[in-house]
C-alpha positions in Angstrom: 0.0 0.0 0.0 3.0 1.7 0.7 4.6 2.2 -2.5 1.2 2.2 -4.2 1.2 5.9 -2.5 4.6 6.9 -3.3 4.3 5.7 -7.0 1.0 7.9 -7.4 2.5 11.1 -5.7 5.8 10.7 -8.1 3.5 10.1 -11.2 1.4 13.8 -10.0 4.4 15.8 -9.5 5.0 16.3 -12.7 1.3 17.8 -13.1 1.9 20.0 -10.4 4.6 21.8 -12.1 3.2 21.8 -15.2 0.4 23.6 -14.2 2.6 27.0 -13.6 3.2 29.3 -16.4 6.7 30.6 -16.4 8.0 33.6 -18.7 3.8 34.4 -20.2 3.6 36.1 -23.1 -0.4 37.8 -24.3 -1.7 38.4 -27.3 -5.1 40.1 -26.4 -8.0 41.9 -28.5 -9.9 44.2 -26.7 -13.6 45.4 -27.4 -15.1 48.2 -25.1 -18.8 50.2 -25.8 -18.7 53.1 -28.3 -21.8 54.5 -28.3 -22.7 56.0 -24.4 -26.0 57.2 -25.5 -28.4 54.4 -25.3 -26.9 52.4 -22.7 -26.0 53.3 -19.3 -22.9 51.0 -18.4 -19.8 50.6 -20.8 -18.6 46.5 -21.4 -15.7 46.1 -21.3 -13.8 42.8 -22.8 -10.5 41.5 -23.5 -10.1 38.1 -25.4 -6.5 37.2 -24.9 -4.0 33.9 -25.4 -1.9 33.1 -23.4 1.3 31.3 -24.2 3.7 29.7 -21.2 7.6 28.8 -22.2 6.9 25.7 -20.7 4.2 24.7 -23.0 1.6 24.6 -19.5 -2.2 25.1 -20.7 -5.4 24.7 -19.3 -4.5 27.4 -16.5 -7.1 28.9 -13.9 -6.8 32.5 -14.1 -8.1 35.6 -12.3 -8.2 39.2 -13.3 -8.0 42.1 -11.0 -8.4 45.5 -11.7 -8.3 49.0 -9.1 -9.0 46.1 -6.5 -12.1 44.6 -7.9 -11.4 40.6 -8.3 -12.6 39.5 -12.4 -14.0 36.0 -13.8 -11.5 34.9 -16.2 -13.2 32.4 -18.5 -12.1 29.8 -21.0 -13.2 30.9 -24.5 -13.1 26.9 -25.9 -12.3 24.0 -24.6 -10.5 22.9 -27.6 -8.3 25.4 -27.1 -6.4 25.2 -23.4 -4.9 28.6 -23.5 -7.8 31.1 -25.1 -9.1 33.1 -22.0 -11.6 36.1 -22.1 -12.1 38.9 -18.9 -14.8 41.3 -19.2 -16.3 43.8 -16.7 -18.9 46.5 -16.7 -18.7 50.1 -15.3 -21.0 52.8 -15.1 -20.5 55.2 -17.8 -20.2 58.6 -15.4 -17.6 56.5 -13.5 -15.3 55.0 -16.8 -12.4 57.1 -17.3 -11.0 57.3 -20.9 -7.4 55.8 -21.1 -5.9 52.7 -20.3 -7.2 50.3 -18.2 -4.8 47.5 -16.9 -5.9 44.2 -15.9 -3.4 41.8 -13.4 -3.8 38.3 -14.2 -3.1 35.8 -11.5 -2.8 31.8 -11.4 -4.6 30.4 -8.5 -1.7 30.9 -6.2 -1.2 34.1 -6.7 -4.9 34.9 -6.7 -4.7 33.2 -3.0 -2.2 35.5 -2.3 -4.4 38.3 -3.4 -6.8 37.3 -1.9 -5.0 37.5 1.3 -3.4 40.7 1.0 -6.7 41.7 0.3 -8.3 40.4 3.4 -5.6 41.9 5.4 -5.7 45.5 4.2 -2.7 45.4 2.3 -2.1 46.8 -1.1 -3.4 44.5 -4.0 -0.3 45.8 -5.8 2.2 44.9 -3.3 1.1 40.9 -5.3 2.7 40.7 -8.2 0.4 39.4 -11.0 1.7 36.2 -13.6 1.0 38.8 -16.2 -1.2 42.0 -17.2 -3.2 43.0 -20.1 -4.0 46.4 -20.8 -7.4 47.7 -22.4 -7.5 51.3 -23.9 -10.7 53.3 -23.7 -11.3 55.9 -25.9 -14.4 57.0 -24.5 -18.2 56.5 -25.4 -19.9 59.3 -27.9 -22.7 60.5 -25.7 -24.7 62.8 -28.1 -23.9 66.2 -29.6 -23.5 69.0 -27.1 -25.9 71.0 -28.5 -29.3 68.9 -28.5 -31.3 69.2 -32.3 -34.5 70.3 -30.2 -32.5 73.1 -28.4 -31.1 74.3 -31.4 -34.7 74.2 -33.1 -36.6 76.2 -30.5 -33.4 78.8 -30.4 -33.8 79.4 -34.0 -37.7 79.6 -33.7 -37.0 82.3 -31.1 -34.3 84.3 -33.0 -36.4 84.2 -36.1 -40.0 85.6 -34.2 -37.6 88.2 -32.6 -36.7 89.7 -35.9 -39.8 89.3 -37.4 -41.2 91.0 -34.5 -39.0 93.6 -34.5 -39.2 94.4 -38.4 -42.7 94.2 -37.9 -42.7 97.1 -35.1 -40.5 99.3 -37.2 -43.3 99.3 -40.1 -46.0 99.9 -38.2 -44.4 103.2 -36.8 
């Protein structure tokens, strides 16, 4: 029984090790919302792969992001490393510019977590990786509404018309 236990925790090691990502390089597309005017959030999403000099795949990631933990999800099965992160923010509260996400493996996301839990500074956890997502802004109408414009030229044109009209009646 013995060896039967040794065997099987020498045959696992090597999946233990494998499962780490060492010197991770990205190659990300990023999609965020354009058009602020009929929605009132802005998506946000990132579809990235992930490739590990030690060929590991099939990782469980997390995202983090201005301390605010992110689902990282497997985008297909098929393919082991093929990840996507989104998140959502209020449009009064998304800031144009670059947005940079911290991508952890499940130790480092324990870590996180506990540096979290402690009061410490998630940044003091250094992430496996980052991606960074660049938001240009959404379009949230013309500054000048059609309307407003409409009933100011309705105004202005009475007004001279009025005015005309008072300097040929005296």
């Amino acid at each position: 029984m013995w060896s039967f236990v040794v065997s099987l925790t020498i045959l696992q090691l090597p999946l233990l090790f494998a499962a780490q990502c060492t010197n991770p390089e990205i190659t990300s597309l990023s999609y965020t919302t354009q058009d602020g005017m009929v929605v009132s959030e802005v998506a946000f999403i990132s579809e990235f792969t992930l490739e590990c000099a030690n060929k590991a795949s099939g990782l469980t990631l997390y995202g983090e992001i201005d301390g605010k933990i992110l689902p990282v999800m497997k985008v297909d099965d098929r393919v082991h490393n093929k990840y996507q992160v989104s998140w959502t923010e209020e449009i009064k509260k998304a800031h144009s510019g670059d947005y940079v996400i911290g991508l952890y493996d499940e130790e480092g996301f324990s870590n996180l977590k506990k540096a979290i839990r402690g009061g410490e500074d998630p940044k003091s956890v250094a992430p496996l990786t980052t991606i960074t997502v660049n938001y240009s802004g959404a379009y949230l109408g013309p500054w000048i509404n059609c309307e407003f414009l409409a009933a100011v030229s309705l105004i202005g044109a009475w007004y001279v018309a009025f005015v005309h009209k008072s300097k040929l009646l005296s």
